[in-house]
Each structure stands twice: as structure tokens, then as C-alpha cells.
C-alpha positions as CSV (number, residue, x, y, z in Angstrom):
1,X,-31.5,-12.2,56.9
2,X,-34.8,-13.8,55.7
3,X,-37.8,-12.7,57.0
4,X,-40.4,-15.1,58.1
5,X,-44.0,-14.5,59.0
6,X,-45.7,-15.6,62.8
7,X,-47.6,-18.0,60.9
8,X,-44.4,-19.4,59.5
9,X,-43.0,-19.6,62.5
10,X,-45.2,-21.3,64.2
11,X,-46.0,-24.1,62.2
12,X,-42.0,-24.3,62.3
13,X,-42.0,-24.7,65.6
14,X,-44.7,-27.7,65.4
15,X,-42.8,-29.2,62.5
16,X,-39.8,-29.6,64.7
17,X,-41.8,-30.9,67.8
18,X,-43.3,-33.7,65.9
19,X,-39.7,-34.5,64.3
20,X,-37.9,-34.3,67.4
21,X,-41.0,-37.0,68.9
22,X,-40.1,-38.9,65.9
23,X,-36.8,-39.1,65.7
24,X,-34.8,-38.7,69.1
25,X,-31.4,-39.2,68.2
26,X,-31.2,-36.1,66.5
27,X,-34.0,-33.9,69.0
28,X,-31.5,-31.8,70.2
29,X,-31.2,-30.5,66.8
30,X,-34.8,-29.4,66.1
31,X,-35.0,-28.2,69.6
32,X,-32.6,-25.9,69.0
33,X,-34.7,-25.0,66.1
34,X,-37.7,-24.4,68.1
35,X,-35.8,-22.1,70.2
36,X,-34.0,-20.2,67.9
37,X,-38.0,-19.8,66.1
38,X,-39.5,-20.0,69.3
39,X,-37.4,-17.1,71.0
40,X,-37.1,-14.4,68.0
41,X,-33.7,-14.7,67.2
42,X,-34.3,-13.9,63.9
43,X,-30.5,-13.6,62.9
44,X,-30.4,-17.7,63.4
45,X,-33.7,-18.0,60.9
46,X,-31.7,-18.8,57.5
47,X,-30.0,-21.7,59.9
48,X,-32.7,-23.1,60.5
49,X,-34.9,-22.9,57.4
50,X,-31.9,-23.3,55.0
51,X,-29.9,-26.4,56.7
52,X,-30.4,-29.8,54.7
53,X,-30.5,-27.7,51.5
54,X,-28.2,-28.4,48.7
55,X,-26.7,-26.4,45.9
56,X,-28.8,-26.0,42.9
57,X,-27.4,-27.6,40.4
58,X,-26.0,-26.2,37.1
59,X,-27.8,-26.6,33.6
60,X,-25.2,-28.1,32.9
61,X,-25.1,-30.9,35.4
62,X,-28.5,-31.6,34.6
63,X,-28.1,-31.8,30.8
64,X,-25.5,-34.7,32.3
65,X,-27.9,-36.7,33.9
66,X,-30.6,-36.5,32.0
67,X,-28.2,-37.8,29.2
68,X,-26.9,-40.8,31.2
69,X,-30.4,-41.6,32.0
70,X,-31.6,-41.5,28.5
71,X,-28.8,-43.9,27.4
72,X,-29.2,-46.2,30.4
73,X,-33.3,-46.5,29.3
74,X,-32.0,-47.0,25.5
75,X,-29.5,-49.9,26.7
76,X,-32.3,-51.2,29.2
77,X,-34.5,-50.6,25.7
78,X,-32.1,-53.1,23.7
79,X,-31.2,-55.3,25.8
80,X,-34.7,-56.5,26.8
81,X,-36.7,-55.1,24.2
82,X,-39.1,-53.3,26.4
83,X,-38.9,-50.6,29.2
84,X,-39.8,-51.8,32.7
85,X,-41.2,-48.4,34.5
């Protein structure tokens, strides 16, 4: 269960307002959101807070990418001689 403070919550709750104005297709999502903040039901919190999060990922993983980007700037490097940022 994660524990959130009133404060939190409440600025939550406005966060999901001003998404659900701003994008209606999905404002049945963030008004369930304001409800489940809104109403206490504080076994629902880590639905709320956590959703759209990915997995972390693994050193490893990363080690990956920042190794493919390094040789796509060193090919990007030779083949035009400069780096474009």
C-alpha cells in the first residue's frame, strides 16, 4: 500500500481534472482517478500513482544502449566528419 499525504492528494486530484479537460477520450480514466483519490480508497492509491510506469531497466540494458548510441555518433562521426547535435 503506499501512503500518500492530503497535500498529495489533492494536487492529484487537480492533475487529473486538468488532464481529463484536456484530453476527453481518455476522461473516464482520470475520473476514476479523482474518485479513487478523491473518496479515500487508499487500497486503489498504487493504481493510480503507479499506472504508465515502466520497469526500470537493468544495468545491463543500459550498458546496451549507451553502446549502440556511442557507435551510431562514431559512424555519424565518420561519415560526415562532424557531429550534428
Amino acid at each position: 500500500m503506499i501512503n500518500i499525504s492530503d497535500v498529495e492528494r489533492r494536487v492529484l486530484i487537480n492533475q487529473a481534472r486538468i488532464l481529463a479537460a484536456l484530453y476527453p477520450l481518455e476522461a473516464s480514466k482520470f475520473e476514476r482517478s479523482i474518485e479513487i483519490l478523491s473518496e479515500g480508497y487508499h487500497e486503489a492509491w498504487a493504481e493510480v500513482i503507479m499506472s504508465g510506469l515502466k520497469r526500470p531497466f537493468l544495468k545491463e540494458d543500459m550498458n546496451f544502449i549507451y553502446q549502440t548510441l556511442e557507435m551510431f555518433d562514431w559512424y555519424h562521426l565518420t561519415l560526415w566528419g562532424f557531429v550534428v547535435l
